[in-house]
N, C-alpha and C positions, 0 to 999 in steps of 0.2 A: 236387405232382408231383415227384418224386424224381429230381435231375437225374442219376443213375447207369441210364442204360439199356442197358446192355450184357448182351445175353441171355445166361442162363443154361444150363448143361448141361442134358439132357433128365432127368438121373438128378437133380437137385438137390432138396431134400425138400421138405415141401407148403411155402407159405407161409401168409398168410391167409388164409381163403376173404372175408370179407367188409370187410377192415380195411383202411383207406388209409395203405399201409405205405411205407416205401423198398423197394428189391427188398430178398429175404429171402438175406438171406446163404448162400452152400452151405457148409455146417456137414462135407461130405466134407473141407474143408480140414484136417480138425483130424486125425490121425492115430488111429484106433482100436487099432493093434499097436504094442508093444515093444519093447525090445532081451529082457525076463524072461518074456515072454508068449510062448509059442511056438507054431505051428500046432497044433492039435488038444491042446492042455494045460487043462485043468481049469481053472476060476476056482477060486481056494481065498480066504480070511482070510489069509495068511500076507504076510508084508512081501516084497516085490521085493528081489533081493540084490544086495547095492552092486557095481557095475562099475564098475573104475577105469579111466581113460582110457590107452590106449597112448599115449606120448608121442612115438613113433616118427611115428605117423600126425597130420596136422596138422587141426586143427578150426576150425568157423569161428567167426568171434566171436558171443559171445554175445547173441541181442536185448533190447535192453530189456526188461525185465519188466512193469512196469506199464502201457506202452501196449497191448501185447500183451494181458493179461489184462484189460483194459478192452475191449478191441475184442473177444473171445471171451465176453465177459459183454454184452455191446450185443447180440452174435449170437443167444444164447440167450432174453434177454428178447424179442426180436421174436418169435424163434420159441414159442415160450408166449403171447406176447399172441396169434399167430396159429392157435393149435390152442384157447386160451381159445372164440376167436367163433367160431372153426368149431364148437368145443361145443354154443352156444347156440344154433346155428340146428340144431341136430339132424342135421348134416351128419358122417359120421365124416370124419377127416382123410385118412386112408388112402385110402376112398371117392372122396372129392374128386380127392385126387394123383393115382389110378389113373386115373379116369373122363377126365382131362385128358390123360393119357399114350396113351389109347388114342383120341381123335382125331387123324383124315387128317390130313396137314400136305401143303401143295403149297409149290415151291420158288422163292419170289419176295422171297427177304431182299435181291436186290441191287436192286431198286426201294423197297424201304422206307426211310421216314426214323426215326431213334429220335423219341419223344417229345422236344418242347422247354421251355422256360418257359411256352409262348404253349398247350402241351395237347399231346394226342394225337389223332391222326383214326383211328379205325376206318373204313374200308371195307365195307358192307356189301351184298351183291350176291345178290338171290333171283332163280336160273335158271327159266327153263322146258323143263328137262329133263326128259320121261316116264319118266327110268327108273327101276325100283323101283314103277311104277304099274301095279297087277294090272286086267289085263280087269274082270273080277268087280267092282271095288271101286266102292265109290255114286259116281254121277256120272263113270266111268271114260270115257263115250262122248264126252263135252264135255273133261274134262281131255287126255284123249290124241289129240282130234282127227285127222279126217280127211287122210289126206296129210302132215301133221303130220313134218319132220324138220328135226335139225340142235339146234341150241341159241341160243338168246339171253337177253337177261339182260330178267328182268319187273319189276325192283326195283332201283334204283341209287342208296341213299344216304349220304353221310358223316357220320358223328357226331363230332363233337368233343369230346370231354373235357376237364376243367381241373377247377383248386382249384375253382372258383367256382360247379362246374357242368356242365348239357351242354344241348346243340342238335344239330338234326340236319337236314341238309340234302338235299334229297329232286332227282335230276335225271330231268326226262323221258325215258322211254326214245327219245321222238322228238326229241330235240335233237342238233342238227346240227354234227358237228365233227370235224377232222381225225384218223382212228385210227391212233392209234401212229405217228403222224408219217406219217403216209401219204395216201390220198385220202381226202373227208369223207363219212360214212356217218351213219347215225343210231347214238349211239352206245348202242344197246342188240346192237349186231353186232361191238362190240369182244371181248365176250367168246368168240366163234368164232376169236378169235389166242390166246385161253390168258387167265388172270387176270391174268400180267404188263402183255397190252395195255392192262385197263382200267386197269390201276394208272397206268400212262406216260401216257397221255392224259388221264385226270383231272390228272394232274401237271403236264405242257406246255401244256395248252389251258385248263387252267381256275385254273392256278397254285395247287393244291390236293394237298401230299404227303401220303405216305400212311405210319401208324404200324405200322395192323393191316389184316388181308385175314380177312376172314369170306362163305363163300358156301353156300347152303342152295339147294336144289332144290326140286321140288315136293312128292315122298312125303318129306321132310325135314321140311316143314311141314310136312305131315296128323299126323306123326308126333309132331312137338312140344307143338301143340295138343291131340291127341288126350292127351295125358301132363300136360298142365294141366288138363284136366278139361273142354275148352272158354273161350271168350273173350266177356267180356260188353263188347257197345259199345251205345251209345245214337243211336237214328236218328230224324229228325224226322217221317220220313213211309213208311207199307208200302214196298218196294223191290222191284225182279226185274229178272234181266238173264238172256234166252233163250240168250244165247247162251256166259256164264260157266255156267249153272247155278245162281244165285244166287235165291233166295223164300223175302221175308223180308214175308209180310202185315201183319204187325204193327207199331205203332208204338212206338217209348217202348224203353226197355233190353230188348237182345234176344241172347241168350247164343247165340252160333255156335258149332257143333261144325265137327270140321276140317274137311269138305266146303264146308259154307257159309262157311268162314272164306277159304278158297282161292278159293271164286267171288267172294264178296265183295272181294278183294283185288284178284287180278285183272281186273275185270269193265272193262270199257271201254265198255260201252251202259246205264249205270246209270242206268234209268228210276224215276221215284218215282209213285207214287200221292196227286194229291193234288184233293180234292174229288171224287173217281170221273174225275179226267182223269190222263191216264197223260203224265208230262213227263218227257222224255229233259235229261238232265244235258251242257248244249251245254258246255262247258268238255275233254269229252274225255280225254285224256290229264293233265289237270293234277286234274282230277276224282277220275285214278286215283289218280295221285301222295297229292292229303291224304288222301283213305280210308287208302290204307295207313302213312302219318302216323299217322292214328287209332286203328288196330288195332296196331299196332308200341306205341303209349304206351301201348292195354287190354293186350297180353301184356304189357309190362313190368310193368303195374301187378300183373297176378296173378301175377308170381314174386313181386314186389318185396313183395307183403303176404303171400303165402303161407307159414302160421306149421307145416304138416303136415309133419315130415321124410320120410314115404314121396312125398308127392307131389313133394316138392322132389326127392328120390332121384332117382325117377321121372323127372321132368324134366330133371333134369342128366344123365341115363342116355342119356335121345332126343335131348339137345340136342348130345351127344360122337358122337352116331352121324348126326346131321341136317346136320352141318357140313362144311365144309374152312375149315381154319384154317393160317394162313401158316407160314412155319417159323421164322421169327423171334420172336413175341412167347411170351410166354413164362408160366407160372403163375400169378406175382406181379402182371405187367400182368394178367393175366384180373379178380386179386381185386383189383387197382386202379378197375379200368374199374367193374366188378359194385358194391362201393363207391361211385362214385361216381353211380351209376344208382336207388343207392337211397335217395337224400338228396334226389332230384325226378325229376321226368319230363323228358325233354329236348324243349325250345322247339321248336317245328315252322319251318322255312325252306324256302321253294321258291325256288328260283333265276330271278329275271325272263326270260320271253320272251315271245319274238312269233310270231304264225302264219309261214310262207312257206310255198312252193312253188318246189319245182327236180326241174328235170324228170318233171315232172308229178307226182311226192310230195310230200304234205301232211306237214310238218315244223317244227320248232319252233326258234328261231335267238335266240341271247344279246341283250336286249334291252344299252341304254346304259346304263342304271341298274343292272347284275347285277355290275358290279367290286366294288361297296359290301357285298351281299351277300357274294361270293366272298373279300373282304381278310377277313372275321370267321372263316372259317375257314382261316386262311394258318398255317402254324405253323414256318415257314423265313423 
């Protein structure tokens, strides 16, 4: 992990796409014009003509030379190791840079922490926001529900990054704790103050800072999936949940398209069929929580082997238009994180709790044992 985190201009050129680099230098540093080159003048063969310095006017002293050209030759080697692997996976570079350029950025740098020794936390937050969700579209009557407004978050988990690796820590949307420093709600209602709140709250309450801010919606998902082609997970027994939209008869490896991938995820009454008796999954919300554990590692697994540059295209196309992405992080962290995501799958972590009730809500409260879990992703 590259202890230089200090974000880059948005104009800075591509860096790696898949290579665990330092950040890539902005090579803009290096001056393109002349004192012999002049706007709109021809490039020609011809030698540049000696200009002797006015002695009238004072100049500064001269740099070093050789640190200098060491340091502008480190630049360029990175930059060529990182247009090399973009080669290879089939990705143009250009492609890459643009498609990065044209994701939403929301404005939450003053809650982030840079990367430390200890990693970086990505933030990763899937709404249950309808919009962009067409009447028409399969399963629109269950997705956009009756009465249906407002926004909360379906999906609340940290990933952490490091040399070593990654994990990912999954928080119930019914876990119970003070918002943004305020009175305690379930913290899936944090996201109705904007993503800064969830950021601060993960931060004060769960002593958990935050690197990157990634948040996807619902037609964001249908989208993404639908752009991988579908998502193969392996279930032990038929599933259906009436009330997600989720039938899945079958048992054994069963490849979701985006509809069923979105019931599936969401599903919160995920009943199994097993021996012709139909058994509701009592676990609930935590229930929800490792499903989408499970599907979160099958998408990664099918970027992560997927050797097709159109489908990769494809994917990176839906995934720049599926997202909000903080304003902070930067190109180079994207091909850091991406790198290091494709070296393994990340450890799955649910954070300990306990049932309770307050005020007559059924809610989920930090058990004693959850600090132990919580220090492994501490990066401050």
């Amino acid at each position: 992990m590259s202890p230089d985190q200090n974000p880059r201009p948005r104009n800075d050129p591509p860096g790696d796409v898949r290579g665990r680099l330092s950040r890539v230098p902005n090579i803009d540093d290096v001056p393109l014009e002349s004192a012999w080159l002049k706007p709109g003048q021809p490039l020609g063969r011809t030698a540049p003509p000696i200009i002797s310095p006015d002695p009238a006017v004072p100049t500064d002293p001269p740099l070093p030379e050789e640190p200098r050209r060491r340091r502008l030759r480190f630049r360029w080697v990175l930059l060529g190791f990182a247009l090399l692997v973009i080669a290879g996976l089939g990705i143009p570079a250009c492609t890459a840079w643009q498609t990065f350029g044209s994701i939403e950025r929301v404005p939450v740098s003053d809650v982030l922490v840079p990367a430390t020794a200890e990693g970086r936390n990505v933030l990763l937050v899937g709404t249950d926001s309808r919009a962009g969700i067409e009447a028409d579209q399969d399963n629109a009557g269950l997705i956009l529900g009756a009465g249906t407004v407002g926004e909360r978050s379906d999906t609340i988990i940290v990933v952490n990054i490091t040399d070593d690796g990654s994990k990912m820590l999954s928080l119930p949307r019914d876990l119970w704790l003070p918002i943004n420093s305020g009175s305690p709600q379930r913290i899936n209602t944090a996201i109705a103050q904007g993503p800064e709140a969830v950021i601060r709250t993960i931060d004060l309450e769960l002593g958990i800072a935050v690197s990157s801010y990634v948040q996807i919606d619902l037609a964001g998902f249908i989208d993404l999936v639908d752009a991988v082609g579908g998502v193969t997970i392996t279930i032990p027994h038929p599933a259906f949940d009436r009330a997600s939209g989720l039938d899945l008869p079958v048992a054994g490896e069963v490849e979701l398209d985006s509809v069923q991938a979105l019931a599936f995820v969401r599903s919160r009454r995920y009943t199994e069929m097993i021996d012709g008796q139909e058994v509701a999954d009592p676990t609930s919300d935590l229930g929800r929580v490792a499903r989408q554990q499970d599907f979160i590692r099958a998408l990664l697994d099918e970027l992560t082997n997927e050797r097709n540059p159109l489908v990769l295209n494809d994917a990176l196309g839906s995934m720049a238009d599926a997202v909000v992405l903080d304003d902070r992080t930067t190109f180079s962290d994207v091909l850091d994180i991406a790198q290091t995501l494709r070296t393994g799958l990340p450890a799955s972590v649910v954070v300990p709790t306990q049932p309770a009730s307050i005020g007559g809500r059924s809610v989920l409260q930090l058990r004693a044992d959850s600090e132990e879990v919580l220090q492994e992703f501490r990066i401050n």
